[in-house]
N, C-alpha and C positions, 0 to 999 in steps of 0.2 A: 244534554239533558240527562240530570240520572234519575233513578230509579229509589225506592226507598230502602236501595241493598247500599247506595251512594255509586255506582256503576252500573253504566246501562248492558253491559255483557255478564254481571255477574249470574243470572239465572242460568244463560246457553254456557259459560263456563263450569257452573255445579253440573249441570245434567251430562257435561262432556267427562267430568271427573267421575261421577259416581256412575255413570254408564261403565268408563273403561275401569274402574278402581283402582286409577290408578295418579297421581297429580303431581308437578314439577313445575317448576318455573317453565323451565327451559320448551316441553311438551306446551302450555298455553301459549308462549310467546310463538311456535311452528304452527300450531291448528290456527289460533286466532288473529296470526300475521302483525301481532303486538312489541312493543318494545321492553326492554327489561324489566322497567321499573311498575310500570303497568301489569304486567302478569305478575311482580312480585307485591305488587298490592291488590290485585283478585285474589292471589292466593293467600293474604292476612286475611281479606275477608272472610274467604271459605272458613276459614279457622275460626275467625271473630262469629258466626254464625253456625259454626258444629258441624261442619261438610265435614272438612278434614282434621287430626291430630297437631298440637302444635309442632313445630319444627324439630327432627327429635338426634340432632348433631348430622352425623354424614347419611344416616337411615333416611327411607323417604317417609315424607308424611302419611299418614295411616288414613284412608277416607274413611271415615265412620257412618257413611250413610249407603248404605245396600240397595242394589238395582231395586228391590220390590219397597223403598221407601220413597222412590222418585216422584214427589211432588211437591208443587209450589203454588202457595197463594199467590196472586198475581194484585 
């Protein structure tokens, strides 16, 4: 079942990223017990929705959204 993010983790995923400010492949696939491809398409999402900056070469993605903006329609 997804969601209208098109992933049913993609909200617990934002609020994990912009909680820590901090987002990686690698960090979602350990919190969230996910496989590669899977956290590396949460994390287009983030992007495709404004959570985090697009991919920015070896640098990590920049989250653009601050602990005090942490909310989501549901």
């Amino acid at each position: 079942m997804h969601t209208k993010f098109e992933d049913d983790l993609f909200l617990e995923v934002a609020r994990y990223v912009i909680e820590n400010q901090d987002c990686s492949i690698y960090k979602i696939q350990m919190q969230f017990n996910l496989k590669f491809n899977r956290a590396k398409d949460l994390v287009n999402l983030l992007e495709k929705y404004g959570v985090v900056s697009e991919l920015l070469g070896m640098k990590p993605r920049k989250v653009l959204v601050g602990k005090n903006e942490l909310y989501f329609e549901a």
